[in-house]
C-alpha positions as CSV (number, residue, x, y, z in Angstrom):
1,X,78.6,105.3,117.1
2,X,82.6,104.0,117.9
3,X,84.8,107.0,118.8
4,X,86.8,106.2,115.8
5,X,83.4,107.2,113.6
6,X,83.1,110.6,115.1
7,X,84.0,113.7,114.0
8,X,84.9,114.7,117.2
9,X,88.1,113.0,116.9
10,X,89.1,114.7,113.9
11,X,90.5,118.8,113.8
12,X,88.7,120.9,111.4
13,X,90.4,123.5,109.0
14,X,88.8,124.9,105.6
15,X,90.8,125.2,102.7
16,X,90.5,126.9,99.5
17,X,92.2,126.5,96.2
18,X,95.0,128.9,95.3
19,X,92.7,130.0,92.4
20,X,90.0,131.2,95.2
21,X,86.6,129.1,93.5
22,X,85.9,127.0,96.4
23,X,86.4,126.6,100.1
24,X,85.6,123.4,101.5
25,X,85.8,122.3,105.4
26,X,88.5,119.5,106.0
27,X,89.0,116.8,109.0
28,X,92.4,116.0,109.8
29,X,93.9,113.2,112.1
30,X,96.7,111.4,112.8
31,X,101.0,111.9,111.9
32,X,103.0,110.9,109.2
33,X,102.7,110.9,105.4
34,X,98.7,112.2,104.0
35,X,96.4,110.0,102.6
36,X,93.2,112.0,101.4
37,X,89.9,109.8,102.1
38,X,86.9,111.3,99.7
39,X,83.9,110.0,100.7
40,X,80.6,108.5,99.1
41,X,77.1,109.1,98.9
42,X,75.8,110.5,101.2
43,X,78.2,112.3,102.1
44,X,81.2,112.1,105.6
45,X,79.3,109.6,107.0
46,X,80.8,107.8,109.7
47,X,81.8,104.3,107.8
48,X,84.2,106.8,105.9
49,X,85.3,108.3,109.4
50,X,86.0,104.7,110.6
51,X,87.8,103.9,107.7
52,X,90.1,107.4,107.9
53,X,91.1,106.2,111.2
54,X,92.3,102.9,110.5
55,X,94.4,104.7,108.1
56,X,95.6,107.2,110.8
57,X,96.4,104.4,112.9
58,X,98.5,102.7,110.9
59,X,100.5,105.7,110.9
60,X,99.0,108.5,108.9
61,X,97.8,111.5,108.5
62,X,94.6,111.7,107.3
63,X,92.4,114.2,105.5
64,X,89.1,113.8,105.1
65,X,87.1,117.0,102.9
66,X,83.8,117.6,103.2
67,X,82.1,117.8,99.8
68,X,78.5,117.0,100.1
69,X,75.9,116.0,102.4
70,X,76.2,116.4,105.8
71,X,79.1,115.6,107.8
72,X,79.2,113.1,110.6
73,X,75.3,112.2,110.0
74,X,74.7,108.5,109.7
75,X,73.3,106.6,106.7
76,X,69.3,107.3,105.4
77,X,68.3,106.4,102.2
78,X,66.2,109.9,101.5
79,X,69.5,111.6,102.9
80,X,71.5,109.3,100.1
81,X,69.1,110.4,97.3
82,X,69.3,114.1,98.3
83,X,72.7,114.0,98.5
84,X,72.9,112.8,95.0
85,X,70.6,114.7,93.6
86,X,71.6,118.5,95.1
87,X,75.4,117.1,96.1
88,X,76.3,115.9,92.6
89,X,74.3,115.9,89.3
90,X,73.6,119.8,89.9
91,X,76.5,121.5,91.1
92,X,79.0,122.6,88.9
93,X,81.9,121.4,90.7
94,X,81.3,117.9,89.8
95,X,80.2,116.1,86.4
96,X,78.1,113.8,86.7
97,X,77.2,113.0,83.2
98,X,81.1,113.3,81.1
99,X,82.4,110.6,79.9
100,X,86.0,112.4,78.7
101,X,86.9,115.1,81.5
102,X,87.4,114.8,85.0
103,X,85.7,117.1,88.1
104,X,86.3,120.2,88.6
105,X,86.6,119.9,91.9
106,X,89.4,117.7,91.2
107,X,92.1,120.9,91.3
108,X,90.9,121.8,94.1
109,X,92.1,118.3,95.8
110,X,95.3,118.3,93.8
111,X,95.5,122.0,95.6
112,X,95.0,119.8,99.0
113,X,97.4,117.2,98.2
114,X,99.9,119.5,97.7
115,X,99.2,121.4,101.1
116,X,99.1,117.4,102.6
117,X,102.2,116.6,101.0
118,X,104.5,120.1,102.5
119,X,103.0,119.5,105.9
120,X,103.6,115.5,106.0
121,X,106.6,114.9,104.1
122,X,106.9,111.1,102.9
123,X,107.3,109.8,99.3
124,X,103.9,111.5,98.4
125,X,100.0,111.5,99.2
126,X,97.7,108.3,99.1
127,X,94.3,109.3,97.9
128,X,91.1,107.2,97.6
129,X,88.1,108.2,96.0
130,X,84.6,106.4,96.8
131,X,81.8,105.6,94.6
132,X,80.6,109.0,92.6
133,X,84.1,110.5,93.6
134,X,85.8,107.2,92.7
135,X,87.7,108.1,89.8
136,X,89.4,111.1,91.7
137,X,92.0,109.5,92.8
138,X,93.3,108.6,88.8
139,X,92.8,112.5,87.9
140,X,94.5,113.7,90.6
141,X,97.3,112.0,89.4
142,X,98.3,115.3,87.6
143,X,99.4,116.3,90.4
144,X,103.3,115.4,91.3
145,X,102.4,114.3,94.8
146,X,100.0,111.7,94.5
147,X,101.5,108.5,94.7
148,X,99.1,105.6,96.0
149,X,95.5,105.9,94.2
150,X,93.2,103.9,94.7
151,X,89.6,104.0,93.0
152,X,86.8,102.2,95.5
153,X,83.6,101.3,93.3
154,X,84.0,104.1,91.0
155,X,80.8,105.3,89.8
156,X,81.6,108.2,87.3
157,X,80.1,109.2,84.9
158,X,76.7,107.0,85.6
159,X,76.5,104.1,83.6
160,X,73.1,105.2,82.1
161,X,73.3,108.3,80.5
162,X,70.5,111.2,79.1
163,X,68.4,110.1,76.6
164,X,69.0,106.3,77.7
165,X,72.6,106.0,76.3
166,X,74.9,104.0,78.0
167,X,78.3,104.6,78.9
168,X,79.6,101.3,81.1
169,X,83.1,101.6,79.5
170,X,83.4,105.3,80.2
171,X,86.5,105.9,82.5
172,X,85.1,109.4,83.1
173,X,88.7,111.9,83.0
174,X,90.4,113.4,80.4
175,X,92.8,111.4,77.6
176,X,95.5,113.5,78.9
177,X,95.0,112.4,82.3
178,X,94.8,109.1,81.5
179,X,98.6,109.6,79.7
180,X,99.8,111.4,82.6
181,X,98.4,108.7,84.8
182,X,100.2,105.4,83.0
183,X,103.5,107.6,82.4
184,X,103.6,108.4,86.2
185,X,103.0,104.0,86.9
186,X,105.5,103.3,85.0
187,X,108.3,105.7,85.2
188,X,108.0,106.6,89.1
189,X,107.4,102.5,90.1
190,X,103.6,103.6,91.2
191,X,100.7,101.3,91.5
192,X,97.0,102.0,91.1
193,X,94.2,100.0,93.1
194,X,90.9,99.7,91.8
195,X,88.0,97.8,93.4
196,X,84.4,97.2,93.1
197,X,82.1,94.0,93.5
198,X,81.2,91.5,90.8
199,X,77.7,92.7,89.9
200,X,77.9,96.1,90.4
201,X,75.5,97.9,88.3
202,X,77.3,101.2,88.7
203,X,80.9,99.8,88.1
204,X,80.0,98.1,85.1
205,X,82.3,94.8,84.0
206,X,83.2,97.1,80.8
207,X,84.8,100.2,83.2
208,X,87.4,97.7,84.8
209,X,87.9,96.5,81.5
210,X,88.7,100.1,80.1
211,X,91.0,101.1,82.9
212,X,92.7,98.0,82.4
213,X,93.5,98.6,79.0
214,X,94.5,102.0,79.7
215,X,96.2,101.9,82.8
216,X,98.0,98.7,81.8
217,X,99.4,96.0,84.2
218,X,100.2,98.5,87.2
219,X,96.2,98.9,87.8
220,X,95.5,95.9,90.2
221,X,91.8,95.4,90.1
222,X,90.6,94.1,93.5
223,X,87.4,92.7,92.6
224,X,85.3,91.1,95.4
225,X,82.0,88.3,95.8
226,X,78.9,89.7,96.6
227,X,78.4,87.0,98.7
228,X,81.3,87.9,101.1
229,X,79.8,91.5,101.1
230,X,78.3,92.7,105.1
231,X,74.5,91.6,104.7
232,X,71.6,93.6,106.1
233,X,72.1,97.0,104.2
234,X,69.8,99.0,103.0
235,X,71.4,98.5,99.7
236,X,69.8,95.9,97.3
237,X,73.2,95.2,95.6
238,X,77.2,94.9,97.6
239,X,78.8,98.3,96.7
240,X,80.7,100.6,99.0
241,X,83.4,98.0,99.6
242,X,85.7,100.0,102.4
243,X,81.7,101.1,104.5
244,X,79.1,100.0,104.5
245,X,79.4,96.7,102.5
246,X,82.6,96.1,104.4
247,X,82.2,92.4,106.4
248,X,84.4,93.9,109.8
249,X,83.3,91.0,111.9
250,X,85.3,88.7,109.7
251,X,89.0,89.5,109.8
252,X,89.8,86.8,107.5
253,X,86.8,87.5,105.1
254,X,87.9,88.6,101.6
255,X,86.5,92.4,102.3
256,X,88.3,93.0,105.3
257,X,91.5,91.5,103.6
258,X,90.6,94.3,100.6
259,X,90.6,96.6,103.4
260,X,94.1,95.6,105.1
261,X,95.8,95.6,101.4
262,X,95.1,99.1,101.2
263,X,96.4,100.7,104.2
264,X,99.3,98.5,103.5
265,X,99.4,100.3,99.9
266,X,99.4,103.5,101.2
267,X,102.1,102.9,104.1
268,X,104.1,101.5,100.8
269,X,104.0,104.1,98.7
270,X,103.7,107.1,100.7
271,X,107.1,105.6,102.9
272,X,105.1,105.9,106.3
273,X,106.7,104.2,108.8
274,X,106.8,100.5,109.2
C-alpha cells in the first residue's frame, strides 16, 4: 500500500447532520475548494484513498465519509458481498430498491457540503459518487453548493428488482430533484459527468439513456471500452472506473485520461487554483 492509499495521511473528524439522525466519521486532506469523494463497495478502500489524493494534489480539499464497510481495509470479495448486503440493501439510510427517491443519507452529505463549502471557499463543492452511491452526486444537487457532480458507474437502484422486475432505466432520485438538477445546469453554467463502461450490467445502456433525456445536453457521458479497463481483477466485468478498473500504468490509456478530465472538472468548477 502507497502512502497516498492510507488513511494515515488523511485527519479524521465525525460529523453529524444538523437534524441529529446520523454521525458518520470523515477523512479530510489537502487546501483549497472541497470535493466530497463517496466511495464504492466495499466500502473506504484504499483505490478510493488514492483517488482522494490525486484530487488533493491538484489542489483540493478533500473529504472522504465513511459510510460502510470498513475503512482503509483492502479489496476481498466476501468483504464486498458483506458490505452490500449489511452496508446497503438493509439499512435505512440508503435505498437500495427505489426507483423515484433518492438516499436518505443524501441530506446528510448536502449537510457536509455545506460545512465543506464555509470552510473552503471557492465557487462551490465537487462531489463524486461511486457505484451504489453513484447517483449521490445528482441528488445532492439540491443543495446550493454543489457545483461539479459527477456520477462514476452509478448503480442505484439495482437493475433487477424484487420479484424479477427490471428497472435499467431507473435514475433512482426524486422528479423534483431531477428539476432542480437541469434548472441548476442550465441557469448557473454547471456541468454534470457521468461515466460507466460499455457492458456494464449494473449501469445498464437504458440509465445513461434516461439521464440523458433528463439532464439534457449539460450531462457529458464519459463512457469507456472494457477492453482499456485494468485486467486481473477479481471482477468478471470493467466497473469501478476511477479504482479498481482504473489502467494507472498507462497514462495515455482512455481510463486514466477519464481520470485526468475529472480532477480538471472539479478544479473548473469549484475555481481551485490553476
Amino acid at each position: 500500500m502507497t502512502a497516498d492509499e492510507s488513511l494515515d495521511t488523511f485527519e479524521r473528524f465525525d460529523f453529524t447532520d444538523p437534524d441529529g439522525r446520523w454521525t458518520r466519521p470523515v477523512y479530510r486532506k489537502g487546501s483549497g475548494p472541497a470535493v466530497i469523494v463517496i466511495h464504492e463497495m466495499p466500502g473506504l478502500h484504499p483505490l478510493v484513498l488514492r483517488f482522494a489524493s490525486r484530487v488533493a494534489a491538484a489542489g483540493m480539499t478533500v473529504y472522504c465519509p465513511h459510510l460502510f464497510g470498513e475503512a482503509g481495509k483492502e479489496i476481498r470479495p466476501l468483504n464486498a458481498l458483506g458490505s452490500m448486503i449489511k452496508g446497503m440493501c438493509i439499512r435505512r439510510e440508503f435505498a437500495a430498491w427505489a426507483t423515484d427517491r433518492s438516499s436518505p443519507i443524501v441530506d446528510w452529505l448536502r449537510a457536509l457540503a455545506r460545512k465543506a463549502h464555509d470552510e473552503c471557499g471557492g465557487r462551490g463543492v465537487g462531489a463524486v459518487g461511486m457505484c451504489f452511491t453513484g447517483n449521490f452526486a445528482l441528488a445532492m444537487m439540491t443543495e446550493p453548493s454543489v457545483t461539479a457532480p459527477v456520477l462514476s458507474q452509478p448503480s442505484l437502484p439495482l437493475p433487477m428488482g424484487p420479484g424479477g422486475k427490471t428497472r435499467g432505466a431507473a435514475i433512482g432520485v426524486s422528479p423534483a430533484e431531477v428539476a432542480c438538477a437541469r434548472r441548476r445546469l442550465e441557469d448557473e453554467d454547471l456541468k454534470m459527468l457521468g461515466l460507466r463502461f460499455f457492458g456494464d450490467s449494473y449501469v445498464p445502456d437504458a440509465r445513461f439513456t434516461a439521464l440523458k433525456a433528463a439532464l439534457g445536453p449539460r450531462f457529458e457521458a464519459i463512457e469507456l471500452d472494457p477492453k482499456d479497463a485494468q485486467p486481473g481483477t477479481m471482477m468478471a466485468m470493467p466497473h469501478s472506473v476511477l479504482t479498481i478498473h482504473l489502467k494507472d500504468d498507462d497514462p495515455d490509456g482512455p481510463t486514466k485520461q477519464c481520470e485526468q478530465r475529472v480532477i480538471q472538472f472539479f478544479k473548473q468548477y469549484t475555481a481551485a487554483a490553476t
